[in-house]
DRENZA-84230 format. One line per field, with one value per residue (C-alpha): residue in one letter; z, y, x; residue number from 1. Coordinates in steps of 0.001 Angstrom, whole numbers, plus 524288, in hexadecimal, padded with zeros to 5 digits. Example, Ala and Ser with C-alpha at 12.3 -4.5 7.8 and 13.67 -1.06 7.14 Angstrom:
# DRENZA-84230
r (a_s)
up (81E78_81BE4)
north (7EE6C_7FBDC)
east (8300C_83566)
k (1_2)
//
This chain:
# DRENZA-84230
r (x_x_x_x_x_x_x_x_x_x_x_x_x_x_x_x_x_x_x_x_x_x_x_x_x_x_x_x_x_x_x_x_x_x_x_x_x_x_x_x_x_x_x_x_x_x_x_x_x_x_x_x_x_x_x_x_x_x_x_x_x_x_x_x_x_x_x_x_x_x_x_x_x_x_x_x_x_x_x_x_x_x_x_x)
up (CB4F8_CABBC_CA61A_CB477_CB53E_CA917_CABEA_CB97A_CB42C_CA969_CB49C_CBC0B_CAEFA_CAC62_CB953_CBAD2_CABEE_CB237_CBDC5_CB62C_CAD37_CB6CA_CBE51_CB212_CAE0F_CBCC7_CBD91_CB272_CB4F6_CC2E3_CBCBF_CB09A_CBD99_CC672_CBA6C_CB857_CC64E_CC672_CB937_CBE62_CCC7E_CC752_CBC88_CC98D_CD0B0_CC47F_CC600_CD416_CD74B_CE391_CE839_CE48B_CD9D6_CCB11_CC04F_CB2A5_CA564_C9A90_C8CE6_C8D32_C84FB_C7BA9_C7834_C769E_C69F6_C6589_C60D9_C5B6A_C510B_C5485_C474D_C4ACF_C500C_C599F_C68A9_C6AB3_C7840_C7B9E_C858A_C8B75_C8A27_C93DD_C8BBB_C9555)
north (ABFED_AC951_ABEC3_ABCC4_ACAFE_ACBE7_ABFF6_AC5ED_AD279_ACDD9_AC55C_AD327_ADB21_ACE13_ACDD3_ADBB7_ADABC_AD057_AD650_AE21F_ADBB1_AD315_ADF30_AE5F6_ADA41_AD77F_AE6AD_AE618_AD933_AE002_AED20_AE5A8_ADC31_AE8DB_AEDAF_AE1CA_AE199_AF09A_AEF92_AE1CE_AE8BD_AF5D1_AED4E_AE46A_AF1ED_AF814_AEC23_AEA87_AE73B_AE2FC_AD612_ACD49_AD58F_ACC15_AD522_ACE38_AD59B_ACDAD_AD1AC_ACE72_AC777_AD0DD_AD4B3_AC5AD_AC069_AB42B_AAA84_AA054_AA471_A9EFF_A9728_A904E_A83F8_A7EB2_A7A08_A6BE9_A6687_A5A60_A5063_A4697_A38C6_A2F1D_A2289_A153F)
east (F792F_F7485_F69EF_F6455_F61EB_F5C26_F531D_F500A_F4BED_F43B6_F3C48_F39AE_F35BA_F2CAA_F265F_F240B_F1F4D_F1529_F11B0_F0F0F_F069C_EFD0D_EFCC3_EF614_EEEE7_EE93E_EE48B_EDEE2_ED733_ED2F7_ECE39_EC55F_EBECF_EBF33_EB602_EAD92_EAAE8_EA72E_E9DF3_E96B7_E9456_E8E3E_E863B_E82F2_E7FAB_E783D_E6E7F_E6D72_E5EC4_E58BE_E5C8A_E51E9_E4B64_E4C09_E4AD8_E4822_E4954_E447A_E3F48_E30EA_E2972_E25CA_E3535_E3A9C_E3BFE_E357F_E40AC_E375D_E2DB1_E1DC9_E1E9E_E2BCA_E26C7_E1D3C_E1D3E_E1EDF_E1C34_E2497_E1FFA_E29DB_E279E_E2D89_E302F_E2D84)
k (1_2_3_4_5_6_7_8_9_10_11_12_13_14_15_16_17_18_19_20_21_22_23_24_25_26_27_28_29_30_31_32_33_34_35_36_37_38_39_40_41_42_43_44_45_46_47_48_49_50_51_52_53_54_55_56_57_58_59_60_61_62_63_64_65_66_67_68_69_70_71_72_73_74_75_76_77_78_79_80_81_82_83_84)
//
């Protein structure tokens, strides 16, 4: 008898112990997406244009870095030749 009720009650602590525990975990989970959701909506709202309107930033010309030095080889134009 007494091992039945000791069996029972550690099933009740356990279950309580995991209920407990998801509940943490799950609120947890729902406060960090509450707070994604909130930062990518007033990032969304900081940019909010006109529908329609493209803006394009791009470094100009003048700014970008050549990657291929002028003495590093020359331009070869291929031409494709259909064998018969």
């Amino acid at each position: 008898m007494f091992f039945l009720l000791s069996c029972f009650l550690i099933f009740m602590v356990a279950s309580l112990f995991v209920k407990l525990m998801l509940t943490i975990v799950l609120g947890r989970a729902r406060r960090r997406e509450t707070q994604t959701y909130r930062e990518y909506t007033s990032a969304s709202e900081q940019y909010s244009d006109k529908e329609g309107e493209v803006y394009v930033s791009s470094v100009s010309s003048s700014e970008q870095e050549k990657l291929v030095e002028k003495d590093m080889g020359e331009y070869v134009d291929f031409e494709t030749v259909k064998e018969e």
